[in-house]
C-alpha positions as CSV (number, residue, x, y, z in Angstrom):
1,X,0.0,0.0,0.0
2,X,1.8,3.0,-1.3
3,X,2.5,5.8,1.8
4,X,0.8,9.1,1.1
5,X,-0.2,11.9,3.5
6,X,-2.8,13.2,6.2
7,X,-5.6,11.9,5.5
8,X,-9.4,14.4,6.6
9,X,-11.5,11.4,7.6
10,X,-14.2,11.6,5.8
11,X,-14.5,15.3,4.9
12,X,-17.2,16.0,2.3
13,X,-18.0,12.9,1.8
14,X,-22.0,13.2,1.7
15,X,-21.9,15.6,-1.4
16,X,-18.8,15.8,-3.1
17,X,-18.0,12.4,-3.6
18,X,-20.9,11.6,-5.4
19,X,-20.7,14.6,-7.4
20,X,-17.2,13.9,-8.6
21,X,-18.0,9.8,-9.0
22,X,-17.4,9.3,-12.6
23,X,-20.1,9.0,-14.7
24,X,-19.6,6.0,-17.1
25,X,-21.7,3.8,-19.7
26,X,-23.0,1.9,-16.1
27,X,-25.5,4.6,-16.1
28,X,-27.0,2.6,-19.1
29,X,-26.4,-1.2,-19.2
30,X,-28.3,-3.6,-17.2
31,X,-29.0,-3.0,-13.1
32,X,-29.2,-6.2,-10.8
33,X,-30.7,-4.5,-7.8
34,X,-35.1,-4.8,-7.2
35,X,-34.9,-6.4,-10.8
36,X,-36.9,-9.8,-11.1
37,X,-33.9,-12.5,-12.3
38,X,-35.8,-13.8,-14.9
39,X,-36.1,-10.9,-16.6
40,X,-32.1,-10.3,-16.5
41,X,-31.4,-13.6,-17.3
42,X,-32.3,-13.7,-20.6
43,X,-30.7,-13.7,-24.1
44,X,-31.2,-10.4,-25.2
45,X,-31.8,-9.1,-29.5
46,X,-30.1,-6.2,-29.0
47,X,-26.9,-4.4,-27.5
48,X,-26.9,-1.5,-25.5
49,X,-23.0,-1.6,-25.0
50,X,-20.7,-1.8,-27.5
51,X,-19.3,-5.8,-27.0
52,X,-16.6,-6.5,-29.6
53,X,-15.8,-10.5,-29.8
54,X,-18.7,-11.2,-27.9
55,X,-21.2,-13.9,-28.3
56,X,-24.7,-11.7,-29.6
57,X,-26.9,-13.2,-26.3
58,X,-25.3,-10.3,-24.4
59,X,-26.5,-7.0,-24.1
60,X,-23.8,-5.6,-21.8
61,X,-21.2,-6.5,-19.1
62,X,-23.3,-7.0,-16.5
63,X,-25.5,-9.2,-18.4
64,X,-22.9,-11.2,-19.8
65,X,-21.1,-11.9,-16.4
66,X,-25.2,-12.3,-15.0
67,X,-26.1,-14.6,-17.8
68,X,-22.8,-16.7,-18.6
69,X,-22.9,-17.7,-14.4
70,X,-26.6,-19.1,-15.0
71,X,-25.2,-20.6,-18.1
72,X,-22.5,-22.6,-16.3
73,X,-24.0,-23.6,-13.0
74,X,-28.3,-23.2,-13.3
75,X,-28.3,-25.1,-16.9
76,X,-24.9,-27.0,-16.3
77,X,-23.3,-25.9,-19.5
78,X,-20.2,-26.5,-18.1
79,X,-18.5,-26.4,-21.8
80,X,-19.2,-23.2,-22.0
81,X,-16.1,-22.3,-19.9
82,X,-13.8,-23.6,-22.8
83,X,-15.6,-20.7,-24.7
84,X,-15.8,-17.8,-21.6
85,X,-12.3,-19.0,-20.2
86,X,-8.7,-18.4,-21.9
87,X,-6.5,-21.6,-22.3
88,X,-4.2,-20.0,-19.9
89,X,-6.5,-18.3,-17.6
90,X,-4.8,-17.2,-14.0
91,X,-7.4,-17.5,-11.2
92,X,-5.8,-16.2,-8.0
93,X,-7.7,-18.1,-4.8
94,X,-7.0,-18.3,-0.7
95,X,-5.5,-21.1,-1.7
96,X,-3.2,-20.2,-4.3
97,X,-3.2,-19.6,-8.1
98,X,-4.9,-21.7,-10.9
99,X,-2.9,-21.4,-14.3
100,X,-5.6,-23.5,-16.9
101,X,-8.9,-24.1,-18.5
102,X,-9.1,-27.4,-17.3
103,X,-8.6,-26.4,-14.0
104,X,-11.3,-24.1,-14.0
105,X,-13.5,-27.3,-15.3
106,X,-12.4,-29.4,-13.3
107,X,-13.4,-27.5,-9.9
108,X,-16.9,-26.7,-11.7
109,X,-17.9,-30.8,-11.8
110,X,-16.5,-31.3,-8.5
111,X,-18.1,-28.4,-7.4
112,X,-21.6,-29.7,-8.7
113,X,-20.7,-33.2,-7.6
114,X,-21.1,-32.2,-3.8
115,X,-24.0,-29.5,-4.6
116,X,-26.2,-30.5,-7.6
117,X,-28.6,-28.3,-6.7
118,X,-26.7,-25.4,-6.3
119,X,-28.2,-21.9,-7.3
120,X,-26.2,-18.4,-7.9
121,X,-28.0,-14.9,-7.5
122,X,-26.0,-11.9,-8.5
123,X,-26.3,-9.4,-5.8
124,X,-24.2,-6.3,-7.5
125,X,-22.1,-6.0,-10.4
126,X,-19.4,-3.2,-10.6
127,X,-17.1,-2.8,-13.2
128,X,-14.8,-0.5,-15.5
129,X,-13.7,-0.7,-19.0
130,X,-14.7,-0.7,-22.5
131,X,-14.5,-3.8,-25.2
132,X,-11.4,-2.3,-27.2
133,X,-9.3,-2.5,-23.5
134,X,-11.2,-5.0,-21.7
135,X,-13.4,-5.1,-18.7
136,X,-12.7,-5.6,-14.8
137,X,-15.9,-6.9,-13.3
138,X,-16.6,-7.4,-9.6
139,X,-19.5,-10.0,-8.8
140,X,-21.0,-10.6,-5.6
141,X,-22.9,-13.7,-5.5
142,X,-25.2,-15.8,-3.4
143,X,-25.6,-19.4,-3.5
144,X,-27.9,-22.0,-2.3
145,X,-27.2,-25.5,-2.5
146,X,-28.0,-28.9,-0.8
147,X,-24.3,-30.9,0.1
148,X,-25.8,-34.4,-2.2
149,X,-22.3,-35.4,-2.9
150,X,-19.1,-35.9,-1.8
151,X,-16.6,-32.9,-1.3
152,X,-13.2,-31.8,0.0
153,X,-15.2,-31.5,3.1
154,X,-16.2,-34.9,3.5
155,X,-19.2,-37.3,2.6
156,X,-22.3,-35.8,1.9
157,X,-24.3,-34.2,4.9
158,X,-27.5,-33.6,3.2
159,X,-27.6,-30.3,4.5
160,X,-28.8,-27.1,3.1
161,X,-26.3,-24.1,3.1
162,X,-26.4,-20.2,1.9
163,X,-23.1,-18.7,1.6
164,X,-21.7,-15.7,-0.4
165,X,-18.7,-15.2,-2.6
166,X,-17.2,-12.2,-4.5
167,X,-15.5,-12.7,-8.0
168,X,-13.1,-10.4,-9.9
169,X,-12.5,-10.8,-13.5
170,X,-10.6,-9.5,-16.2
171,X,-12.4,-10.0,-19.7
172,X,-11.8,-9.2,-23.6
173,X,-13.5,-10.5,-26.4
174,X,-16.0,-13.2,-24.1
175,X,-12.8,-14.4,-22.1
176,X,-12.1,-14.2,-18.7
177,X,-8.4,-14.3,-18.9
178,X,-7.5,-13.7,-15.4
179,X,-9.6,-13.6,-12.0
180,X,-9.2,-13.4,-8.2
181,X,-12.3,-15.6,-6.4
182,X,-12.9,-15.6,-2.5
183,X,-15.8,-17.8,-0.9
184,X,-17.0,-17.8,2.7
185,X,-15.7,-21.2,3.3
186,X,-15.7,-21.1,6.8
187,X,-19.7,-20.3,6.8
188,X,-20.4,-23.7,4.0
189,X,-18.4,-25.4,6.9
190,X,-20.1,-24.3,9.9
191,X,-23.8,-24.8,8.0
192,X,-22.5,-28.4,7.2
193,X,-22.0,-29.2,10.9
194,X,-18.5,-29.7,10.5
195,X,-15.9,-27.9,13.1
196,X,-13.6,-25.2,11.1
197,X,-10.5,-25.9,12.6
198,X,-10.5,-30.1,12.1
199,X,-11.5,-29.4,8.7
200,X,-8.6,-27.1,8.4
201,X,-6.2,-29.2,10.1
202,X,-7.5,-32.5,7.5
203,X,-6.9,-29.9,4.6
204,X,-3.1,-28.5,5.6
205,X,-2.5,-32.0,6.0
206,X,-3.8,-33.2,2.8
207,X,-2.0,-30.3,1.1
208,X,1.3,-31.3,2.9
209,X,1.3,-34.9,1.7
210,X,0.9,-33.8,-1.7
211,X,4.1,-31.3,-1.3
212,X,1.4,-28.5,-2.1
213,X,3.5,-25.2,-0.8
214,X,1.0,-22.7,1.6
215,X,0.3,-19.4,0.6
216,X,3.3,-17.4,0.8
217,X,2.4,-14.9,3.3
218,X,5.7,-12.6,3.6
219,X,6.7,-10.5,6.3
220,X,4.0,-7.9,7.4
221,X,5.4,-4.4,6.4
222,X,4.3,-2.6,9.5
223,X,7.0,-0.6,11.3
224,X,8.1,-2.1,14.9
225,X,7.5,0.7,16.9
226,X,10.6,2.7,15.9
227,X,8.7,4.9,13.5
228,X,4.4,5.7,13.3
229,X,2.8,4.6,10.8
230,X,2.0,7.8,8.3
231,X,-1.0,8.8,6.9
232,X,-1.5,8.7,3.3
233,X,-0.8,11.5,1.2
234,X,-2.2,13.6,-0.7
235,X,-5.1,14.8,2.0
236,X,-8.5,14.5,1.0
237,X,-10.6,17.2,-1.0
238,X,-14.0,18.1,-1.9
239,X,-12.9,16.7,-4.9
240,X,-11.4,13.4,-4.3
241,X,-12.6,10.8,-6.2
242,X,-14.7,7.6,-4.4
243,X,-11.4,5.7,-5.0
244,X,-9.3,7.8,-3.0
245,X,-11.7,8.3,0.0
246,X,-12.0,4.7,0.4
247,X,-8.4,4.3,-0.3
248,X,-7.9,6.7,2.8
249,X,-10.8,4.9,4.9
250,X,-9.3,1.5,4.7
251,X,-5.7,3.2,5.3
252,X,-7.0,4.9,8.3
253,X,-8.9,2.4,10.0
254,X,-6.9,-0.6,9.4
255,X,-3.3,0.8,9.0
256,X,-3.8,4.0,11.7
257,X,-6.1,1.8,13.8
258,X,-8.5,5.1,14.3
259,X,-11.4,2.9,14.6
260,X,-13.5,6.2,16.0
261,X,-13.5,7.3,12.7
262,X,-16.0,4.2,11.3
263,X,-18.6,6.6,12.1
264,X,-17.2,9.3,9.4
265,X,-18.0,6.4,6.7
266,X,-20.7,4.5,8.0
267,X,-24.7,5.4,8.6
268,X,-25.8,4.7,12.3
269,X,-27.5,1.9,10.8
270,X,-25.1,0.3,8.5
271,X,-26.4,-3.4,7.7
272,X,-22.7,-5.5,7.3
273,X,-22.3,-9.0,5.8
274,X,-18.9,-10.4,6.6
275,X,-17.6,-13.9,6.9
276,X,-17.4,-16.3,8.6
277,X,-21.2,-16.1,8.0
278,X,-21.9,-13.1,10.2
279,X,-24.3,-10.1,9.9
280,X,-23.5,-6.7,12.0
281,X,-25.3,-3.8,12.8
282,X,-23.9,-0.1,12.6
283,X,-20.8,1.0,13.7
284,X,-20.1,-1.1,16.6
285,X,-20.7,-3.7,14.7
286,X,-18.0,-3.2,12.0
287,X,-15.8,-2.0,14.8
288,X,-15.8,-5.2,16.3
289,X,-15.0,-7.4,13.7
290,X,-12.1,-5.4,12.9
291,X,-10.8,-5.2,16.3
292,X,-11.2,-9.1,16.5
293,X,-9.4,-9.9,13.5
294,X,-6.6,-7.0,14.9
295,X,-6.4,-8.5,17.8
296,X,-5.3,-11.9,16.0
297,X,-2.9,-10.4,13.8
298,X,-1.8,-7.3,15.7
299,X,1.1,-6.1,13.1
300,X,-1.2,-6.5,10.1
301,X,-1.0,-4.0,7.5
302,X,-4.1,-3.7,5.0
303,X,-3.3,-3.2,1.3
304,X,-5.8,-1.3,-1.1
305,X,-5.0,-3.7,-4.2
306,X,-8.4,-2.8,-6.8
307,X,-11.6,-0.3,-7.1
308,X,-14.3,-0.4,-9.3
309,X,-17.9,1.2,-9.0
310,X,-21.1,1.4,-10.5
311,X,-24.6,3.6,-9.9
312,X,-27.4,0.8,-9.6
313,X,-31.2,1.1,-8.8
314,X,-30.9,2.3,-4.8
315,X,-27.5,3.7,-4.9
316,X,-24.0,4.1,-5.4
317,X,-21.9,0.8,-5.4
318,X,-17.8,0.5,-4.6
319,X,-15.8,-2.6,-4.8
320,X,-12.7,-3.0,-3.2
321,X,-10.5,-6.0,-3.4
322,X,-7.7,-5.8,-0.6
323,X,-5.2,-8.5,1.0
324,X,-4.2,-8.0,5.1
325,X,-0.7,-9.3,5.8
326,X,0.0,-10.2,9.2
327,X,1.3,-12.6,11.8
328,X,-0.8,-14.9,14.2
329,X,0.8,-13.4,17.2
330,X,-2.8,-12.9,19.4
331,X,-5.4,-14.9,20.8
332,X,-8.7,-14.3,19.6
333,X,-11.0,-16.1,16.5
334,X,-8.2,-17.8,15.1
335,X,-7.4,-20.2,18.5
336,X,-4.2,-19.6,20.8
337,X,-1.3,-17.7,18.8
338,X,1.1,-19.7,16.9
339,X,3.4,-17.3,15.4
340,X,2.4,-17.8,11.5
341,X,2.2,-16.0,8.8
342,X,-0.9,-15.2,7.5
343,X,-2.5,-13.6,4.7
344,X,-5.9,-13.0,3.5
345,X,-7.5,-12.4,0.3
346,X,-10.5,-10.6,0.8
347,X,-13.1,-8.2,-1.2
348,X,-15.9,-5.9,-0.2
349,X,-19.1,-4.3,-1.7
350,X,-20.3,-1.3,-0.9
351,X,-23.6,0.6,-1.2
352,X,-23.7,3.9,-0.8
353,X,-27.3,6.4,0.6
354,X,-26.8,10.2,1.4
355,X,-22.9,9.9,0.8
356,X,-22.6,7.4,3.7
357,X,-21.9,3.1,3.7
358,X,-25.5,2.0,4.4
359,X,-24.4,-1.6,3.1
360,X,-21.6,-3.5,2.9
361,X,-20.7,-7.3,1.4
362,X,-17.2,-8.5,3.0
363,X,-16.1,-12.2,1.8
364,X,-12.7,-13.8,2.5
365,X,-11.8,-17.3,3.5
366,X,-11.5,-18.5,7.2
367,X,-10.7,-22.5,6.2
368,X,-7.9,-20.8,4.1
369,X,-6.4,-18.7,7.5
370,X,-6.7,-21.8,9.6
371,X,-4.8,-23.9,7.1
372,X,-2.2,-21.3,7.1
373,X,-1.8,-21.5,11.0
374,X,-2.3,-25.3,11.1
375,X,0.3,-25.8,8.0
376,X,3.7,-27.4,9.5
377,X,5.3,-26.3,6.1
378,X,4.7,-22.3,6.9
379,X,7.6,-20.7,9.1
């Protein structure tokens, strides 16, 4: 995360960071929010975004990464990935990095091996780009599936689980050509009965036999208490862009630790969805959770890695995709300290009402963290 200068809180925020949003073609494509899905999953006649080297059932970006998911999973055209998917496609994961096609079809069928049944809703799209330069598209997702088959997990429980995930992409010409994709893991775990941590422990294990590497966590870049940490520079202005203040926000809470300044960013009645499975109210709420995860990795440093936006039917929409870098030096949600490094992959959604968070969408991987501490390959 790149050093940069005092940061105001959130000065302005409620009008001039809506005013300077930019204003892109998402004013015009296709809107996921209070829309009935069987109306946006449809093949559509005609474009209302220009799509070079795409196939003609889509009307837009949103619609094509709407559409091509029901494709895939809802009809089980799973072939369709050889045509949505580059050869070489690089899928970055909580559990490392996927470099092929066949990969990506090969976790599909095992994927509807365990959950035949399962069902994706889109629950925001944002995204940048055009069709000459190619599109990034954040997707948050909710799925609902019955565990019928076996899984990495285990045999089949027979129970019913609701769990979200957030998806990056990169896309030109119909193919996805690189991606980063985070599910709440440790929620499908907990909904299938199964304890987090002996799942975890199975999985290291598993991974260990087959001389699969951990995640390379590094060496958290937080000072030792020689130097402060800075703020980020330049300060914030009436006209800094949504980027930016978020930027700052995450930079500030998470870097600065000024968690009494949550309430600069979020309503009083901020609804938050975070993992593993848990749904907070307002700003104690989102205090806590960060304070908890602080509290297990007390020299983590938060990096701002990816923004993109998008104006839907009830508001403004941000996503951010960050990784925090840290060391399991505390006791709290993660079991006694061990002294591992640990880094998580996460992404968050947020909407956006009078200039102010009113929602947010947070997904990253507890099984993944717990492998990482349970791992007697990591240093």
């Amino acid at each position: 995360m790149s050093k940069a200068g005092d940061s105001e809180t959130a000065q302005g925020l409620n009008v001039a960071a809506l005013q300077t949003t930019r204003v892109k073609s998402s004013e015009v494509v296709s809107r996921v929010r209070q829309r009935s899905i069987n109306d946006l999953l449809q093949p559509r006649e005609a474009r209302i975004q220009p799509l070079d080297g795409f196939e003609e059932v889509y009307s837009d970006i949103v619609h094509y990464i709407a559409y091509a998911t029901h494709r895939i999973w809802a009809e089980k055209a799973v072939g369709l990935i050889y045509s949505h998917y580059d050869d070489a496609v690089v899928i970055h994961t909580p559990y490392g990095t996927q470099t092929s096609v066949e990969e990506v079809v090969a976790s599909t069928i095992q994927m509807m091996q365990a959950f035949p049944d399962r069902e994706s809703r889109i629950g925001n799209v944002a995204w940048t780009g055009n069709d000459q330069d190619g599109f990034y598209t954040s997707h948050l997702g909710t799925s609902r599936m019955t565990n019928l088959g076996p899984s990495n997990y285990g045999p089949a429980t027979g129970r019913r689980v609701r769990i979200r995930h957030i998806a990056d992409c990169m896309i030109r010409q119909n193919m996805i050509y690189r991606e980063w994709l985070v599910r709440d893991n440790g929620a499908l775990v907990r909904q299938l009965g199964l304890d987090p941590v002996a799942v975890a422990q199975r999985l290291a294990g598993a991974a260990e036999r087959s001389g699969i590497q951990p995640v390379a966590a590094g060496q958290p870049d937080r000072t030792t208490g020689q130097k402060h940490p800075e703020p980020l520079r330049p300060a914030l202005t009436a006209q800094s862009s949504m980027e930016d203040r978020l930027r700052h926000m995450f930079h500030e809470v998470w870097n600065l630790r000024r968690f009494d300044r949550l309430k600069d960013w979020y309503a009083a009645d901020a609804y938050i969805q975070t993992a593993p499975g848990r749904d907070l109210r307002g700003v104690p709420g989102i205090c806590w959770s960060i304070i908890a995860m602080l509290a297990a990795l007390p020299d983590a440093v938060m990096h701002f890695d990816h923004f993109c936006d998008t104006h839907e039917t009830d508001g403004y929409i941000a996503a951010v995709r960050w990784k925090l870098v840290g060391t399991h030096l505390g006791d709290g949600q993660f079991g006694p300290p061990s002294g591992k490094p640990v880094i998580i992959l996460g992404m968050s959604h947020f909407r956006f009402e009078g200039g102010k968070i009113a929602q947010e969408w947070t997904v990253w991987d507890e099984i993944s963290v717990l492998m990482q501490i349970h791992s007697h390959n990591s240093a």
